[in-house]
C-alpha positions in Angstrom: 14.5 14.7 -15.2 12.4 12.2 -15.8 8.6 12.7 -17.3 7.1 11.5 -14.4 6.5 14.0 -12.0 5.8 12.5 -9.0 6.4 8.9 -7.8 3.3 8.0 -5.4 4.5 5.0 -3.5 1.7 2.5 -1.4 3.1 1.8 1.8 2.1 -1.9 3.4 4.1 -4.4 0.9 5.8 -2.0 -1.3 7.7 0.2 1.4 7.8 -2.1 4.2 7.2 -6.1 4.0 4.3 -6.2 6.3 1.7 -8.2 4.1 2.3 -11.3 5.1 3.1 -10.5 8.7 -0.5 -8.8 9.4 -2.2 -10.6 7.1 -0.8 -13.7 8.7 -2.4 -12.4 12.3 -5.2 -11.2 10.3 -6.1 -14.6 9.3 -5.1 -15.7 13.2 -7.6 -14.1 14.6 -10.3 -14.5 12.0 -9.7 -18.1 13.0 -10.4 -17.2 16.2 -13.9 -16.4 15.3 -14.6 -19.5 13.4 -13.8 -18.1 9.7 -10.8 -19.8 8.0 -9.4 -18.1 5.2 -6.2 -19.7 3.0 -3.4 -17.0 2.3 -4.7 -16.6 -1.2 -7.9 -15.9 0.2 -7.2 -13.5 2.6 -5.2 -11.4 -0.1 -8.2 -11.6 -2.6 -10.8 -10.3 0.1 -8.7 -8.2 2.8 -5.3 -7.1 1.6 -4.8 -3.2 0.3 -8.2 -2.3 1.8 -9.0 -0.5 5.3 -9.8 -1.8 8.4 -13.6 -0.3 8.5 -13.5 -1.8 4.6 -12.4 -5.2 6.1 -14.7 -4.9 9.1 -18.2 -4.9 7.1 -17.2 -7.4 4.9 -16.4 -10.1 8.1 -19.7 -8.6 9.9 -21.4 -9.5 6.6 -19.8 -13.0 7.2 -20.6 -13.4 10.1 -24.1 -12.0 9.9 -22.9 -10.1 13.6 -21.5 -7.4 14.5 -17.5 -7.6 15.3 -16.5 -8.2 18.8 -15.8 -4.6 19.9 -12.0 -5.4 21.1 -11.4 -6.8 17.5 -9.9 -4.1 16.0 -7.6 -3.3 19.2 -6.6 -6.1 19.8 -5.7 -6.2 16.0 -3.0 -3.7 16.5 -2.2 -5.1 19.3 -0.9 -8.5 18.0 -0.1 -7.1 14.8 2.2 -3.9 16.3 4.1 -6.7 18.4 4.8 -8.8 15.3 6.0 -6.3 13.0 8.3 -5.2 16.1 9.7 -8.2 15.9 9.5 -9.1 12.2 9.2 -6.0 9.7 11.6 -5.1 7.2 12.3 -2.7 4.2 11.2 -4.3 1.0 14.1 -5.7 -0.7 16.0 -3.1 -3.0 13.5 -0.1 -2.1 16.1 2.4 -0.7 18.4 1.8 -3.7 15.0 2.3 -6.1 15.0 6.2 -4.1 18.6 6.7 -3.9 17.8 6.4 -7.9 14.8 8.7 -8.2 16.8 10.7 -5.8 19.9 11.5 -8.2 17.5 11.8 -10.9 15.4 14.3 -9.1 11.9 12.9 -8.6 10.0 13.7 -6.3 8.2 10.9 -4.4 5.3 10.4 -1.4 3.6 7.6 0.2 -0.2 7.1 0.0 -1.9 4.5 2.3 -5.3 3.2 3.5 -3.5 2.4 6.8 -3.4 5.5 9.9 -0.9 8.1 9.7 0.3 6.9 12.8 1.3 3.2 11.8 2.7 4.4 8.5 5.1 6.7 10.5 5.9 3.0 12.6 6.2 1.1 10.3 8.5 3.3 8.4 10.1 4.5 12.0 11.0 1.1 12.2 12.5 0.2 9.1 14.6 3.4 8.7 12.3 4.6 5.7 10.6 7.9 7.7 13.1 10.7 7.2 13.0 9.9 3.2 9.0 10.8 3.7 8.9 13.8 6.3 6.1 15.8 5.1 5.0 13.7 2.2 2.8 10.8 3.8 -0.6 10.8 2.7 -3.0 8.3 5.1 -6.6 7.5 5.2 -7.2 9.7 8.0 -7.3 12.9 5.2 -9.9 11.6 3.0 -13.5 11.1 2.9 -12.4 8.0 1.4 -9.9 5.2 1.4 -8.6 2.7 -1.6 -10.5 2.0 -3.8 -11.7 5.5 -4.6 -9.0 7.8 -5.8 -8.9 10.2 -3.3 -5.4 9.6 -1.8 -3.8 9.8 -4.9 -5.3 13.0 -6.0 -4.3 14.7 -2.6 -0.7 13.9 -3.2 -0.9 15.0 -6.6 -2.7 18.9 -5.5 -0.6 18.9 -2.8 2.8 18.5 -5.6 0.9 20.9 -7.5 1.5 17.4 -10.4 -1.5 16.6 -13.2 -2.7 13.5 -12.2 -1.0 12.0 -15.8 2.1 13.0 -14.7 2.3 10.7 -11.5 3.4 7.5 -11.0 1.7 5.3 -8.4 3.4 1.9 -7.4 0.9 -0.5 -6.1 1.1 -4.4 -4.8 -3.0 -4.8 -4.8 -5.5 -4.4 -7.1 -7.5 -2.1 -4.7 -5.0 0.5 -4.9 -4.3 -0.3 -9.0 -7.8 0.9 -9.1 -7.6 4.0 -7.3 -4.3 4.8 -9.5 -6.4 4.4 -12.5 -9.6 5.9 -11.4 -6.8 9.3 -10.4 -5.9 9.0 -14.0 -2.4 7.9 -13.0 -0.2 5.6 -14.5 0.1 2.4 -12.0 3.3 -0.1 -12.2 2.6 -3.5 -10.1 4.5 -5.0 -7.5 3.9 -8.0 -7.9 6.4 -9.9 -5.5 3.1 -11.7 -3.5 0.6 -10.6 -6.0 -0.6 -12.5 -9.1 1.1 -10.2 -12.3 -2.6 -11.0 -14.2 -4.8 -9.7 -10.8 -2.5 -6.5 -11.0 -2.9 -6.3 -15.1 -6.5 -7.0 -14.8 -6.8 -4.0 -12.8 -5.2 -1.8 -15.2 -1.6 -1.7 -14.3 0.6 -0.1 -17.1 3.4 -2.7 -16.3 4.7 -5.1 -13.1 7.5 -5.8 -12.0 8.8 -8.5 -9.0 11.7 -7.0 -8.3 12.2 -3.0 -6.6 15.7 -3.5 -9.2 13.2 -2.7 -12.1 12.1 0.3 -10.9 13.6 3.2 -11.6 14.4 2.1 -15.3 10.3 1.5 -15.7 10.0 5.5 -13.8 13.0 7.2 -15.9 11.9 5.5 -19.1 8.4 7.1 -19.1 7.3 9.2 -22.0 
C-alpha cells in the first residue's frame, strides 16, 4: 500500500470537466452586468473559490450590491449547461481503478454544495465511487482557501494530515492543501504549472495518466 493514506480529490475540473463550462456562463452573465472578464481572467479571480467568495469580490466591482436573482439564475444557466455538456475528466476513473487495486482510500473535497457535487458526479457516473466520502462547503465554517475541508476529510479517515494527498487544479485549493499540511499535486490541464508551483504544489501533472505513479511513488 502506498504511503499516502488518503487521496483527497477537488471536484470542479479534476473530477468532472466543468471549469470551463460554468466559468464560461460565469463570464456570460457577468457580461450581462457590464464587467468583461477574458478567460484567463476569470480563472485568476473566480475559479476554485465559492460563490459568496465570488459574490463580494463582483459587489466590490461593482460598488453595488448583486442583483438578488444572480445567484439563482446562476444555477440555473449553469445546471442546464453542464446537462448538456459535462463530462468525466479524461483518464480519472482509470487513475481510481489504480488507487483502487492498490488500496487507497480516496474522497472528494469541494467549495461547491453537497448537492451539485452529488450532480455533477450523478451525471458523469462518478457518485457511487464517492458514497459517503464527499466533503462540501456546506460543513465548514469555511470554504477554500482556508484548510478546513481538507482537515475534515482527514479526521473523518482518522489520516495525519502528512499522510494525505490532495489533488488540486487552482491555486485556492493548493493553498488550503498546504495550509492542512498536505502534500498537493497540480492538475494543471487549464491551469498555469508555475500559478500551481507558486502556490506550493509538490508536483503537476497535465495528464490524470500520471497519477497514480506520482500517489504510489510517495515516500
Amino acid at each position: 500500500m502506498s504511503a499516502c493514506q488518503l487521496v483527497i480529490f477537488d471536484c470542479d475540473g479534476v473530477l468532472v470537466d466543468s471549469e470551463l463550462i460554468t466559468t464560461r456562463v460565469f463570464a456570460e452573465m457577468l457580461g450581462e452586468l457590464g464587467m468583461h472578464f477574458t478567460l484567463p481572467e476569470m480563472f485568476d479571480r473566480f475559479v476554485g473559490r465559492s460563490m459568496k467568495q465570488c459574490c463580494e469580490s463582483i459587489a466590490q466591482l461593482l460598488q453595488r450590491p448583486m442583483p438578488a436573482e444572480f445567484v439563482g439564475q446562476f444555477h440555473s444557466r449553469a445546471a442546464a449547461a453542464l446537462g448538456a455538456e459535462l463530462k468525466a475528466v479524461a483518464g480519472i476513473e482509470a487513475a481510481l481503478d489504480l488507487l483502487d487495486a492498490h488500496r487507497v482510500p480516496y474522497c472528494v473535497a469541494s467549495n461547491g454544495t453537497r448537492e451539485k457535487m452529488r450532480l455533477t458526479l450523478s451525471h458523469t457516473g462518478l457518485l457511487p465511487r464517492f458514497e459517503g466520502r464527499r466533503f462540501s462547503i456546506d460543513q465548514v465554517a469555511q470554504g477554500k482557501p482556508a484548510p478546513d475541508l481538507f482537515l475534515l476529510a482527514a479526521r473523518t479517515f482518522d489520516v495525519a494530515p502528512a499522510r494525505c494527498c490532495v489533488i488540486e487544479d487552482t491555486p485556492t485549493g493548493t493553498t488550503a492543501g498546504v495550509t492542512a499540511g498536505m502534500r498537493v499535486y497540480g492538475y494543471c490541464a487549464l491551469t498555469p504549472a508555475q500559478l500551481m508551483t507558486s502556490a506550493g504544489a509538490h508536483r503537476t501533472f497535465t495528464s490524470m495518466s500520471e497519477l497514480p505513479a506520482l500517489i504510489l511513488d510517495y515516500s
